[in-house]
C-alpha positions as a Markdown table, in Angstrom:
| # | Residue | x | y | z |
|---|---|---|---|---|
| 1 | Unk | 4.4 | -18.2 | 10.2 |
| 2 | Unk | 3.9 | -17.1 | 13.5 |
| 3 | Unk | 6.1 | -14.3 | 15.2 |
| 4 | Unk | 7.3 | -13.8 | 18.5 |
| 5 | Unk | 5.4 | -12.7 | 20.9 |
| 6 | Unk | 3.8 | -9.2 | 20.4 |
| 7 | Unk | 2.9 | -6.3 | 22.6 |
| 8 | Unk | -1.2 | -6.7 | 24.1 |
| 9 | Unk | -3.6 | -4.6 | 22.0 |
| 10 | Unk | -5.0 | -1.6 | 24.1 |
| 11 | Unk | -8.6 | -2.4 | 25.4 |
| 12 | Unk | -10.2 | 0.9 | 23.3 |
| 13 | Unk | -8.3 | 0.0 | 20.4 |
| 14 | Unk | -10.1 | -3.3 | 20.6 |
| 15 | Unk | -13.4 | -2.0 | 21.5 |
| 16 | Unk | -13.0 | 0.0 | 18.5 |
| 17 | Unk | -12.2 | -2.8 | 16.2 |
| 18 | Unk | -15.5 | -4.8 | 17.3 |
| 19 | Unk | -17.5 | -2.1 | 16.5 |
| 20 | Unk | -15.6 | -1.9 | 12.9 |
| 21 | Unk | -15.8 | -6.2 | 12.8 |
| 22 | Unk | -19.3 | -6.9 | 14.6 |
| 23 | Unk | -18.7 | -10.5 | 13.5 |
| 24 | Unk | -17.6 | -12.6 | 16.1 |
| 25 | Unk | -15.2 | -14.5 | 13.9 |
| 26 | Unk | -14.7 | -12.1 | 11.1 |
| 27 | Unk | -13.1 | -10.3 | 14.6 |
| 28 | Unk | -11.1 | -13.2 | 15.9 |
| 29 | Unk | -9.3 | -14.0 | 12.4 |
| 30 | Unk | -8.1 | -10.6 | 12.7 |
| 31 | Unk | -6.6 | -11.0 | 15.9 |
| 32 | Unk | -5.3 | -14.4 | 14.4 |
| 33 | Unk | -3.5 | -12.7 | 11.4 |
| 34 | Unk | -1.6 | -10.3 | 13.5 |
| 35 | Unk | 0.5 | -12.9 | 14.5 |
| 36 | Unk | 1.4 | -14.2 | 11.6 |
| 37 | Unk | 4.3 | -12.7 | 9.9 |
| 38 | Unk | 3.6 | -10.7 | 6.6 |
| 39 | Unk | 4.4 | -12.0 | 3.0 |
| 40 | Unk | 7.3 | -11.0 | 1.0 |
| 41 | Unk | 5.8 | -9.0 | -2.0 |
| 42 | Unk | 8.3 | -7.1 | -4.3 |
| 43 | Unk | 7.4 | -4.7 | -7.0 |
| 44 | Unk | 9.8 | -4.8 | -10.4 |
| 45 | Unk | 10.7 | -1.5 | -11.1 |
| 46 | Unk | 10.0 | -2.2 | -14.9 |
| 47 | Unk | 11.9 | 1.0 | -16.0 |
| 48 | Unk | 15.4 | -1.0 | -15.4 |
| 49 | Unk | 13.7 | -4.5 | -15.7 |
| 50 | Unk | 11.2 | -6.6 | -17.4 |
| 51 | Unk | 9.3 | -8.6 | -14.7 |
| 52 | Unk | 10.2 | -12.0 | -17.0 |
| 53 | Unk | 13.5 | -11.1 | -16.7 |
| 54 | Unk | 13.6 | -10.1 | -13.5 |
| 55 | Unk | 11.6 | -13.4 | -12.3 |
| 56 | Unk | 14.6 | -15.5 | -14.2 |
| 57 | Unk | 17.1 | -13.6 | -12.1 |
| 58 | Unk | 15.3 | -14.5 | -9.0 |
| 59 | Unk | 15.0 | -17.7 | -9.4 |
| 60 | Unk | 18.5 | -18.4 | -10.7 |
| 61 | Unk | 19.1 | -17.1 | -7.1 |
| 62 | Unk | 16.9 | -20.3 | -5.9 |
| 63 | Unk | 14.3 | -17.8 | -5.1 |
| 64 | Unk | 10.6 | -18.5 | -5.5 |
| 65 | Unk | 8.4 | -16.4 | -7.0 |
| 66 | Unk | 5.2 | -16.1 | -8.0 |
| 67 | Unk | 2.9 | -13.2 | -9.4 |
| 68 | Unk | -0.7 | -13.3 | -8.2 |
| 69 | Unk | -2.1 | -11.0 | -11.1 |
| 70 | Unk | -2.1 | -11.6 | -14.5 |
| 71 | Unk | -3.0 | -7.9 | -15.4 |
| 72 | Unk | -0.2 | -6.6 | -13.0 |
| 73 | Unk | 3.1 | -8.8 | -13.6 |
| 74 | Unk | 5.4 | -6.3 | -11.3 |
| 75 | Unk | 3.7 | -7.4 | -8.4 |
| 76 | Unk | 5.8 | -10.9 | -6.7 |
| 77 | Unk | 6.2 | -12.8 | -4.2 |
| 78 | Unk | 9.2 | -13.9 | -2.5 |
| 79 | Unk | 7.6 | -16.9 | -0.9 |
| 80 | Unk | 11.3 | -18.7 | -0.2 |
| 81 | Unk | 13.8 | -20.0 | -1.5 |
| 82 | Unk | 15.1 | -23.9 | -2.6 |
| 83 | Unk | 17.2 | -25.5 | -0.4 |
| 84 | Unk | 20.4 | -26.8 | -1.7 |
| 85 | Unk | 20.1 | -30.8 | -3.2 |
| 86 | Unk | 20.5 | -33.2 | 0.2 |
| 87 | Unk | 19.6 | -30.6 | 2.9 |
| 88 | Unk | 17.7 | -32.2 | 5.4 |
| 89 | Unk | 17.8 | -30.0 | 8.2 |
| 90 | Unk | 13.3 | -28.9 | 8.8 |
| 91 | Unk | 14.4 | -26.6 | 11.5 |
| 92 | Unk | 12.4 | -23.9 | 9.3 |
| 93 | Unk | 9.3 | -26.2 | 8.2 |
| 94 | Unk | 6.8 | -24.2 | 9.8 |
| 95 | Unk | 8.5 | -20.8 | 8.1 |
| 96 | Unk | 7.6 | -22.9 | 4.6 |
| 97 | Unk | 3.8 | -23.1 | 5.4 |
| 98 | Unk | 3.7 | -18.9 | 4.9 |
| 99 | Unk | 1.5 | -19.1 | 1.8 |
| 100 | Unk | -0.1 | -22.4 | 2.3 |
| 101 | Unk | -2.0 | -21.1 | 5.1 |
| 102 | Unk | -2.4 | -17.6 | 3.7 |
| 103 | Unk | -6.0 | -16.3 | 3.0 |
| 104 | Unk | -4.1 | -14.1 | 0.2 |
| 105 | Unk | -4.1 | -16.9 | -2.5 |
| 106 | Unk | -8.0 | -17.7 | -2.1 |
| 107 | Unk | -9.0 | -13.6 | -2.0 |
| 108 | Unk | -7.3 | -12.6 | -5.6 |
| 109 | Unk | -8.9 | -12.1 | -8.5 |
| 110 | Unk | -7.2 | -12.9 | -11.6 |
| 111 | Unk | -4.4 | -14.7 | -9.7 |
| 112 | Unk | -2.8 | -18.2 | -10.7 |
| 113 | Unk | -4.4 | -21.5 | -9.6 |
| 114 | Unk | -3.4 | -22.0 | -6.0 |
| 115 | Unk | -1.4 | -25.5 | -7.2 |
| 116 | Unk | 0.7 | -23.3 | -9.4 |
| 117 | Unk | 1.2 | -20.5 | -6.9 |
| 118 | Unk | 2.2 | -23.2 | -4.2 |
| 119 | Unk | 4.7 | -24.8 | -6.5 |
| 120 | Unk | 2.4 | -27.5 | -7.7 |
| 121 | Unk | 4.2 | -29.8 | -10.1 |
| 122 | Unk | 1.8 | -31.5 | -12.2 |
| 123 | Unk | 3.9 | -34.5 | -13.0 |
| 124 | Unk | 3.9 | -35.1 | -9.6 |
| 125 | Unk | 7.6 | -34.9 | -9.0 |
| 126 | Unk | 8.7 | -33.1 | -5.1 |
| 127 | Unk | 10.6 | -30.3 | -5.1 |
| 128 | Unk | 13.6 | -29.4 | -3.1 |
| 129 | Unk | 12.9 | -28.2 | 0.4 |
| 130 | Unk | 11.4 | -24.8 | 0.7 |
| 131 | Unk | 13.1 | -22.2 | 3.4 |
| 132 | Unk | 12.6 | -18.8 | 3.9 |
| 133 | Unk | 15.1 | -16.0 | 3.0 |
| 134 | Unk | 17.7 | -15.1 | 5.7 |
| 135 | Unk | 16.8 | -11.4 | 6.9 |
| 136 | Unk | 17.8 | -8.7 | 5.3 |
| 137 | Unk | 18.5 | -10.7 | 2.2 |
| 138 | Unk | 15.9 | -9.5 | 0.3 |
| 139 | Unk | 17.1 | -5.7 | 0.9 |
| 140 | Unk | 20.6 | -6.7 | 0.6 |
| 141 | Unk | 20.5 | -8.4 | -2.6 |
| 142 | Unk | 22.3 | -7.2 | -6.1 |
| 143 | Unk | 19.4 | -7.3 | -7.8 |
| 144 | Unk | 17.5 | -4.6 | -5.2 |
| 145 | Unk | 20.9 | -2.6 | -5.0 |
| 146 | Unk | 20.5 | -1.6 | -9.0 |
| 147 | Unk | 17.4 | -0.4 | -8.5 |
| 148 | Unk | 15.6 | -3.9 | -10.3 |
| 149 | Unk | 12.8 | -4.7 | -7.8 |
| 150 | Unk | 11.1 | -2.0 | -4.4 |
| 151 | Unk | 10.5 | -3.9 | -1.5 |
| 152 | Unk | 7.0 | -3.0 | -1.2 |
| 153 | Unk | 3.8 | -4.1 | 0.8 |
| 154 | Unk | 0.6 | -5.3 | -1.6 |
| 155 | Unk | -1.6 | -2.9 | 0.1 |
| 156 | Unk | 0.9 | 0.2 | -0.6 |
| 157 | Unk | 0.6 | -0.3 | -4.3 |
| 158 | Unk | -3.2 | -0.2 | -5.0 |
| 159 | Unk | -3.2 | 3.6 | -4.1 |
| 160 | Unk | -1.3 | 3.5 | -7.6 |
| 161 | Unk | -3.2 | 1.2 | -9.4 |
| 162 | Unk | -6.5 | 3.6 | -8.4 |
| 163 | Unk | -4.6 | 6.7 | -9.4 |
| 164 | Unk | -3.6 | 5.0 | -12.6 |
| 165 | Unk | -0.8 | 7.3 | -13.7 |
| 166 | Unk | -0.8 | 7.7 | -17.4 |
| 167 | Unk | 2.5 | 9.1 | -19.3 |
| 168 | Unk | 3.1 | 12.9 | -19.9 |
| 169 | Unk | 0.8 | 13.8 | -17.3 |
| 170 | Unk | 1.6 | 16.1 | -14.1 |
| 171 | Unk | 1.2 | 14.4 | -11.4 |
| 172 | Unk | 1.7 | 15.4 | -6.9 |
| 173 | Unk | 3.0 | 13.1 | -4.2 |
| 174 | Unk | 1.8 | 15.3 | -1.5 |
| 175 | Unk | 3.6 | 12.8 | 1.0 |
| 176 | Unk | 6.2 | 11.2 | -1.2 |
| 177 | Unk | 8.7 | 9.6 | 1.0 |
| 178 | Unk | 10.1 | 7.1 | 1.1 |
| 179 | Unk | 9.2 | 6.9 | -2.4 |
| 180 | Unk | 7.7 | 3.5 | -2.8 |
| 181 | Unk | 4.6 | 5.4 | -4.2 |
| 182 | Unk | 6.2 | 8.2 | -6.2 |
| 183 | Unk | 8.6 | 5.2 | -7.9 |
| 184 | Unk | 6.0 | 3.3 | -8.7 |
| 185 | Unk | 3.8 | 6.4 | -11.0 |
| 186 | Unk | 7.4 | 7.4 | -12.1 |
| 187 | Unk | 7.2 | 3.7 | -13.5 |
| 188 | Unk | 3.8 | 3.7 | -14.7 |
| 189 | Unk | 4.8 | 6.9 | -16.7 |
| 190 | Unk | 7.6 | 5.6 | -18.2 |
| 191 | Unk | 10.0 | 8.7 | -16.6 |
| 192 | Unk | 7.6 | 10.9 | -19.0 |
| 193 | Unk | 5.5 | 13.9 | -18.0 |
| 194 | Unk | 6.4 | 15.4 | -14.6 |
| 195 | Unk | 6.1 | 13.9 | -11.0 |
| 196 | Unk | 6.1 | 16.5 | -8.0 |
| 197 | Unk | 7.3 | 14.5 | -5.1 |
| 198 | Unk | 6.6 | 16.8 | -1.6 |
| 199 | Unk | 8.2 | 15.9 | 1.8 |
| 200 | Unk | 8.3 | 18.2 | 5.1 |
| 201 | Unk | 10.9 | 15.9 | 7.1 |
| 202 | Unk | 14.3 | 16.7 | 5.7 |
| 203 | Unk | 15.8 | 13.2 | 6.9 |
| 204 | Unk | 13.1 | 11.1 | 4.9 |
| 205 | Unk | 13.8 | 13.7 | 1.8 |
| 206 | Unk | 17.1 | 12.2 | 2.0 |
| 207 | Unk | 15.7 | 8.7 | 1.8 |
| 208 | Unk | 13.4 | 9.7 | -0.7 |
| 209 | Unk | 15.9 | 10.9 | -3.0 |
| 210 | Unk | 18.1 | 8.0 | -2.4 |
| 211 | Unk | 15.4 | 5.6 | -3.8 |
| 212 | Unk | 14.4 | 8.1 | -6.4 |
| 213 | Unk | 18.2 | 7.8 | -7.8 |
| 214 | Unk | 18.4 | 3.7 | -7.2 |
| 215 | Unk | 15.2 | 3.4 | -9.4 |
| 216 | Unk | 16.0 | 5.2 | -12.2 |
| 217 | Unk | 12.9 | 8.2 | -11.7 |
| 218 | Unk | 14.7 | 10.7 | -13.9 |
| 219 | Unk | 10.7 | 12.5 | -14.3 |
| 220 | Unk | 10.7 | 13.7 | -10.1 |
| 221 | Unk | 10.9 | 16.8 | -9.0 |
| 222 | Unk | 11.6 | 17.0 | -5.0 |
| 223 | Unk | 9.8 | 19.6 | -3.0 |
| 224 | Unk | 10.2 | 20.4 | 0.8 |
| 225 | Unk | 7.4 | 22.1 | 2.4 |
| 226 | Unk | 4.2 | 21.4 | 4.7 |
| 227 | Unk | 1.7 | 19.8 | 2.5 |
| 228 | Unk | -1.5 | 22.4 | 3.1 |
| 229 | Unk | 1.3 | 25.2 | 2.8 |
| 230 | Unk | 2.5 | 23.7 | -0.3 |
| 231 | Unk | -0.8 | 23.5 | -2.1 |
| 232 | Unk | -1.6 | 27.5 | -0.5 |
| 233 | Unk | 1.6 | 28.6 | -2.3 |
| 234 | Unk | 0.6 | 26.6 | -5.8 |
| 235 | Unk | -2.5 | 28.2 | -5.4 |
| 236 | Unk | -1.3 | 31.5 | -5.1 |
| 237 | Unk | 1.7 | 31.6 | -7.0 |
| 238 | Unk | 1.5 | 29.4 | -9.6 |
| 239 | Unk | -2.3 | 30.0 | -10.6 |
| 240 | Unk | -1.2 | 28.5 | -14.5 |
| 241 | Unk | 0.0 | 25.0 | -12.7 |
| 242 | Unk | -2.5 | 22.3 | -11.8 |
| 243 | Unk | -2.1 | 18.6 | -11.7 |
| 244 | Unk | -3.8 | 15.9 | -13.4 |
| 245 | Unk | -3.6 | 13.6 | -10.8 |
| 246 | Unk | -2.9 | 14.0 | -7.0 |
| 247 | Unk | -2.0 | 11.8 | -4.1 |
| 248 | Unk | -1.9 | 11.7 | -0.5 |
| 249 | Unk | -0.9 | 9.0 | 1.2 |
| 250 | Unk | -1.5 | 10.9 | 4.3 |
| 251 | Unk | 0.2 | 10.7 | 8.0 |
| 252 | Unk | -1.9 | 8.5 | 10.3 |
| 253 | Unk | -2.0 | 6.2 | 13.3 |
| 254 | Unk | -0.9 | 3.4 | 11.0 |
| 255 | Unk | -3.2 | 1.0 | 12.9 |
| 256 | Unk | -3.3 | -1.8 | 9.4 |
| 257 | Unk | 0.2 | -2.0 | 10.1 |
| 258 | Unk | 0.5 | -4.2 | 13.3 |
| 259 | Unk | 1.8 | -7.0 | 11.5 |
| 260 | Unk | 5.1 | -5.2 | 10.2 |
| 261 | Unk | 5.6 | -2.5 | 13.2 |
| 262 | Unk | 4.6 | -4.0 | 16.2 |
| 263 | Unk | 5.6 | -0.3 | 17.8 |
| 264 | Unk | 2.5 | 0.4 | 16.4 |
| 265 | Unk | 0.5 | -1.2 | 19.6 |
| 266 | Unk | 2.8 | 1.0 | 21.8 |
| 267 | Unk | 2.6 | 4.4 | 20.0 |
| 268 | Unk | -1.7 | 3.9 | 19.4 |
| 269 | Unk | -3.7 | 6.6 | 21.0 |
| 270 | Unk | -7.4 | 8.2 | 20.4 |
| 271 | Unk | -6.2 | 11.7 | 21.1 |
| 272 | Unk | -3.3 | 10.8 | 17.9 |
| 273 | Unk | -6.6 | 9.7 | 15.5 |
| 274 | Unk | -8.6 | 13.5 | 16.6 |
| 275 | Unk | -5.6 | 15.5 | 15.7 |
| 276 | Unk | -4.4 | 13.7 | 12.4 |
| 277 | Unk | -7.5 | 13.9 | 11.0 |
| 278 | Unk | -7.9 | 17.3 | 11.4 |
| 279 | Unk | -4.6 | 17.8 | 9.3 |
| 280 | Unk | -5.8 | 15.2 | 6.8 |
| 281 | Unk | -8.7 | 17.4 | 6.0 |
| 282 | Unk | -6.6 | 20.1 | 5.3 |
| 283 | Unk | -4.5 | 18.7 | 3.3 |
| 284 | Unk | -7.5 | 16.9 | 1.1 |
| 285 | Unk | -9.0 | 20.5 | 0.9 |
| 286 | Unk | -6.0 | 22.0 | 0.1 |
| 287 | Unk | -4.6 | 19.4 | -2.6 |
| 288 | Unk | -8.3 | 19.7 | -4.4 |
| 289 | Unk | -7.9 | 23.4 | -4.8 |
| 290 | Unk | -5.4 | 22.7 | -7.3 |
| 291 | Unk | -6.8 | 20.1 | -9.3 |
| 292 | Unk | -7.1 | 20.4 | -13.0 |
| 293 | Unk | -11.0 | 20.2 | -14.0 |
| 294 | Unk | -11.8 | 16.2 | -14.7 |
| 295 | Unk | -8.4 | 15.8 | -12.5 |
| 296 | Unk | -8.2 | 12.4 | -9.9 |
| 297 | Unk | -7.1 | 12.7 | -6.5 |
| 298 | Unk | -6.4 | 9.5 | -4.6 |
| 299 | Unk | -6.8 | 9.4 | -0.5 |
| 300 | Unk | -5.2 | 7.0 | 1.0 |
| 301 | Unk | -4.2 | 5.4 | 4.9 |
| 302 | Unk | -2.7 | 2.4 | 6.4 |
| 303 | Unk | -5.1 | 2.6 | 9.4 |
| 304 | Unk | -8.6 | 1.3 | 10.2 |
| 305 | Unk | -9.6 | 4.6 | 12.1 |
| 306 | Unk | -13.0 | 5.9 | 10.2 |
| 307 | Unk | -12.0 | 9.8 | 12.1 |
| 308 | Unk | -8.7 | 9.4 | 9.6 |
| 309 | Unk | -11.1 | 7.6 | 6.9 |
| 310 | Unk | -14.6 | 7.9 | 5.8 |
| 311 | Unk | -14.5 | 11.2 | 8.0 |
| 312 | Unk | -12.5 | 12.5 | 5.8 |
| 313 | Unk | -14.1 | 11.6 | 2.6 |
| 314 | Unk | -17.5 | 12.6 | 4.5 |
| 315 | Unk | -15.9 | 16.2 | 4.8 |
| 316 | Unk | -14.8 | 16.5 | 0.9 |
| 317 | Unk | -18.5 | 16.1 | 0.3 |
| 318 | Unk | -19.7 | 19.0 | 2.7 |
| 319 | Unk | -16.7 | 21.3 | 1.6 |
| 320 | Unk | -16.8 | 20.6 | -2.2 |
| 321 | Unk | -20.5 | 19.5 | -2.6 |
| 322 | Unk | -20.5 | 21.0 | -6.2 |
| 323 | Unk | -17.3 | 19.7 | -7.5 |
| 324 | Unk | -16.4 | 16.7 | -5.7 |
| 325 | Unk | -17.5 | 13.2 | -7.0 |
| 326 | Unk | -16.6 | 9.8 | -5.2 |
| 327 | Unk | -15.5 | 7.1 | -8.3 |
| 328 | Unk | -16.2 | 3.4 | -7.4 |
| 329 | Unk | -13.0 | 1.4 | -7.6 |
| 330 | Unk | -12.1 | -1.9 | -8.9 |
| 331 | Unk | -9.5 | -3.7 | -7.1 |
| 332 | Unk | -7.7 | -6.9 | -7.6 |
| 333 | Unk | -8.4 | -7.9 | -4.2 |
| 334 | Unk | -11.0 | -8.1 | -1.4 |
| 335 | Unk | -12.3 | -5.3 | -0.7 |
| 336 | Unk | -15.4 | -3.7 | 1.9 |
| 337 | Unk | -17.2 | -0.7 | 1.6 |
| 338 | Unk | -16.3 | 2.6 | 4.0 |
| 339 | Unk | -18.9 | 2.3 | 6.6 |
| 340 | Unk | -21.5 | 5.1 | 7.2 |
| 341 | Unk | -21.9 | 6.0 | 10.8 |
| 342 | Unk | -19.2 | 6.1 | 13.6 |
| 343 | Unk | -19.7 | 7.4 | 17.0 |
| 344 | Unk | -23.2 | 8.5 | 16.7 |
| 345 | Unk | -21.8 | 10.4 | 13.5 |
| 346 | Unk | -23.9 | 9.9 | 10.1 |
| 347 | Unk | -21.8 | 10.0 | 6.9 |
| 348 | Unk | -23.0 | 10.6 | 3.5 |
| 349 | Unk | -23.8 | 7.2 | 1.8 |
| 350 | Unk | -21.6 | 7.6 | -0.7 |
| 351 | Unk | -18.9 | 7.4 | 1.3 |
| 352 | Unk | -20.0 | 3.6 | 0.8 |
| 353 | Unk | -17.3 | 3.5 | -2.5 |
| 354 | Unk | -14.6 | 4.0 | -0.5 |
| 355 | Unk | -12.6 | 0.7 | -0.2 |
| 356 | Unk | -11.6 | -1.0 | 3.2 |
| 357 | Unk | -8.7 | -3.4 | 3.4 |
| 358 | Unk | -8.3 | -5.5 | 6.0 |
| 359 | Unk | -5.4 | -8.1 | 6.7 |
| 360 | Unk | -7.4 | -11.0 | 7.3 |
| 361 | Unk | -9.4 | -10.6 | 3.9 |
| 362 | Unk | -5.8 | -11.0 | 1.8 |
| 363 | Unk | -3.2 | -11.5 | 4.1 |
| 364 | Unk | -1.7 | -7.6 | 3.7 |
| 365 | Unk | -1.7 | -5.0 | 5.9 |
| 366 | Unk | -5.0 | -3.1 | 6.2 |
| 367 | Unk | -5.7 | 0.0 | 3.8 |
| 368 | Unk | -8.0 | 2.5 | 2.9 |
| 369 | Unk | -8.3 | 4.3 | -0.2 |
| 370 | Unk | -11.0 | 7.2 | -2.0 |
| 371 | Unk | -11.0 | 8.3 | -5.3 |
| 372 | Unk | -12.5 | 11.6 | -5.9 |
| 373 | Unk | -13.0 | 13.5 | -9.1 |
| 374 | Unk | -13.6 | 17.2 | -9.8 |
| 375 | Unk | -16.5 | 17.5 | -11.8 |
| 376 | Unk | -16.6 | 21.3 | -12.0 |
């Protein structure tokens, strides 16, 4: 589905994107999925709800779902929902091509056959007209008011699926609201273990803590404090507490999220990308500092921007070159390799098992996620 009309991309932005997509059309399908509207994914919150039974209440709602990944249920798709018996009216019948024309359905591994997914009814009989869901109805619905299912973008849950929470362990959300993240390890650890969940900005605490109580996260413990001056005061303070597992789903210039917050072309800015990833690498440096030995710490953006990126990662190995290891990640989806070189700046080359998500590969938003390890 197409949107309205969106704000112009800013020309450096799009210098910088050619340089990051050097292929001509690898560039222009890009600019051709920014103006398509996103998907619909959902995540069950499988510590109030089976995702069987939470696909039954869906559709007995008319809804249609579908779960791309047979190793990861939880994940859906909303991709419409039936129109009643004799409704004629195809006011919305370019709305029901959304996942007939998506590149997500050809990029997943593991996922259903692409029949199935679109609704394919091997006996050949047609299906009642699909439509999409009115908006808001998929925030407003029963079923996400009790906490059953997050509203929450593919590419935001494979920072999880990398950190692979594992019950009884202690695990930081350096940058936890609004809590899709820290819900979903809360989830993943069956409300076992402990869950630090850290937030500076007292208004998106509140948020945070809202979605903490509608899921059902009874493992979370809510901190408020400026992430590098958090981890300091661990450090110092607590010298017997060190986590597990740590992530940071750090502030950036959200550039992979153009096709949800079109603000996003307004608000971009070079001088933004310098400053924040001068923070990031704090907070990186600072988070490591108190990971346990053979502990997992998780990086993670929703821009394209190799200063908030492989810069970053390229940093961890100067600072930490005796206890920092890069872990190769395998991902349900498409994904490229950090690049090594950006504005006449050589990275290390294993900065190469970082992992790149762009929107036209799977029809998400574009990611980027690390996975370091200390060794030592």
């Amino acid at each position: 589905m197409k949107r309205n009309k969106t704000p112009e991309l800013k020309p450096l932005f799009i210098e910088r994107m050619k340089l990051l997509l050097p292929n001509k059309k690898d560039f222009e399908d890009y600019l051709e999925i920014l103006k398509k509207k996103p998907l619909n994914f959902i995540r069950c919150n499988t510590l109030k709800i089976s995702p069987s039974e939470l696909k039954k209440k869906l559709e007995e709602k008319s809804w249609k779902i579908s779960q791309p990944w047979k190793d990861y249920p939880e994940v859906m798709i909303v991709e419409g929902k039936f129109a009643p018996v004799g409704d004629n009216n195809n006011n919305n019948n370019a709305d029901n091509n959304i996942i007939k024309n998506s590149g997500f359905i050809n990029n997943i591994k593991g996922g259903s056959e692409r029949s199935e997914l679109l609704g394919g009814n091997k006996r050949g009989k047609a299906e009642p007209n699909l439509i999409p869901l009115e908006p808001g109805e998929l925030g407003r619905s029963l079923e996400h008011l009790l906490g059953y299912y997050y509203i929450q973008e593919l590419s935001s849950m494979l920072p999880i699926i990398t950190l692979n929470p594992k019950p009884n362990e202690i695990i930081l959300d350096l940058c936890a609201s609004p809590g899709s993240k820290t819900t979903q390890i809360s989830a993943l650890m069956k409300n076992t273990g402990t869950i630090i969940a850290n937030e500076i900005s007292f208004g998106r605490l509140k948020i945070l803590a809202s979605n903490l109580e509608r899921c059902g996260c009874t493992n979370v413990i809510i901190a408020k404090k400026d992430g590098v001056a958090f981890c300091q005061r661990i450090k110092k303070f607590f010298p017997e507490l060190r986590f597990n597992k740590i992530l940071i789903d750090a502030p950036c210039s959200g550039e992979g999220t153009l096709r949800s917050s079109p603000k996003t072309y307004l608000m971009w800015n070079s001088k933004t990308i310098q400053n924040l990833s001068r923070l990031q690498k704090s907070m990186v440096a600072s988070a490591f500092e108190i990971l346990k030995e053979d502990g997992e710490l998780v990086y993670s953006t929703c821009t394209h921007a190799p200063e908030e990126n492989e810069e970053v990662v390229n940093f961890m190995l100067k600072q930490f070159p005796n206890q920092v290891e890069i872990q190769k990640m395998k991902l349900p989806i498409k994904c490229r390799s950090g690049v090594t070189s950006w504005n006449n700046d050589k990275y290390n080359s294993k900065v190469k098992k970082s992992c790149r998500i762009y929107p036209q590969d799977n029809d998400t938003e574009g990611f980027f996620i690390a996975k370091f390890k200390k060794i030592r």
